[in-house]
C-alpha positions as CSV (number, residue, x, y, z in Angstrom):
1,X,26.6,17.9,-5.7
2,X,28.0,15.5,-3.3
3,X,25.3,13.5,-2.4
4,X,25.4,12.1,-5.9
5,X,29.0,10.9,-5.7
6,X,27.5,7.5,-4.0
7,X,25.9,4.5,-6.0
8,X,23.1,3.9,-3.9
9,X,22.2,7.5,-3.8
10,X,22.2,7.8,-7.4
11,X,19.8,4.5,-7.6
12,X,17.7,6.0,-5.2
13,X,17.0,9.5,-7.2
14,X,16.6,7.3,-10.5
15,X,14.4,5.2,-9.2
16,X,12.3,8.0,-7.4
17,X,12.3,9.7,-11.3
18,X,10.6,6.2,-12.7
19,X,8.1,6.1,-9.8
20,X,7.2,9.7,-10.4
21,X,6.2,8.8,-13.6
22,X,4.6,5.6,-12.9
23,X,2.3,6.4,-10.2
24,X,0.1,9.2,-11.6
25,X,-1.1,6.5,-14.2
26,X,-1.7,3.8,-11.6
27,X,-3.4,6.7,-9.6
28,X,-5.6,7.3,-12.3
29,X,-6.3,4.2,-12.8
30,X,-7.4,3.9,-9.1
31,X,-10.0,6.7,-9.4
32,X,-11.6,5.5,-12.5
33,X,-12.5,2.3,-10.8
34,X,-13.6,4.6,-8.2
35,X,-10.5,2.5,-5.9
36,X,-9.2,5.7,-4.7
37,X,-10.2,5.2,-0.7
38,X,-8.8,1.7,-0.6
39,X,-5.3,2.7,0.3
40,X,-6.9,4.5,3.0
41,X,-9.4,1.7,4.3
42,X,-6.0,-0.9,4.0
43,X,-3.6,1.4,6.1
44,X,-6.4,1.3,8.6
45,X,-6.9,-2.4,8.6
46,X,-2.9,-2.8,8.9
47,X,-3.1,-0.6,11.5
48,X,-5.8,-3.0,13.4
49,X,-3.6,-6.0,12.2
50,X,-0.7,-4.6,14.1
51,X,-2.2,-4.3,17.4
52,X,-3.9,-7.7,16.9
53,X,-0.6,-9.1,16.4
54,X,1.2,-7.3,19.7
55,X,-1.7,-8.9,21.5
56,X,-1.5,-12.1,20.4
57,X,2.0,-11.6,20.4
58,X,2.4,-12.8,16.6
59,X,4.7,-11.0,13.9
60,X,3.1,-7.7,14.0
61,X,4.0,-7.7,10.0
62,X,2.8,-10.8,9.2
63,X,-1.0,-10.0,11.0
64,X,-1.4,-6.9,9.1
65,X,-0.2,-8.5,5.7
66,X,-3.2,-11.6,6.8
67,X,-5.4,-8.9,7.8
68,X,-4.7,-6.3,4.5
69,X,-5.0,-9.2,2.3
70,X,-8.6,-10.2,4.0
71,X,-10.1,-6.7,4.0
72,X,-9.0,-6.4,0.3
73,X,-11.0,-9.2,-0.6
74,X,-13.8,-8.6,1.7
75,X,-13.7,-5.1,0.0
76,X,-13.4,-6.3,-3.5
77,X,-16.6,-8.6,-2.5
78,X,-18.8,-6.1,-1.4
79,X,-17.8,-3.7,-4.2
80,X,-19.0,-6.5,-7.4
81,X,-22.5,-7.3,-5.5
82,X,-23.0,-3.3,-5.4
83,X,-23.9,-0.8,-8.0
């Protein structure tokens, strides 16, 4: 296989073999602390924080970093004061 004859390439595909094993556990992880939507609610909000940052004309990355990190702990808030 050619592909394989480069460095970075095999990096790439032993790394991708270390994250396959990884993130199952950290998956399950998620859905026992019923956290399995957040990765959905956060792309949205990054989503929001990008176009907030085109308008403002700020660093699109660094607005939906501000506004990930904000909704994660807004999320985290209203998830301890609930049953």
């Amino acid at each position: 296989m050619e592909i394989f004859k480069y460095a970075f390439m095999q990096r790439a595909f032993l790394v991708g073999i270390l994250l396959a094993a990884v993130i199952p556990c950290i998956g399950m992880v998620m859905v026992c602390r019923r956290l399995s939507m957040i990765g959905d609610a956060l792309s949205h909000t990054s989503l929001a924080g990008v176009a907030a940052g085109l308008i403002l004309g700020l660093n699109p990355v660094l607005t939906a970093a501000a506004a990930c990190v904000i909704a994660a702990i807004g999320i985290e808030a209203i998830r301890r004061k609930l049953p």
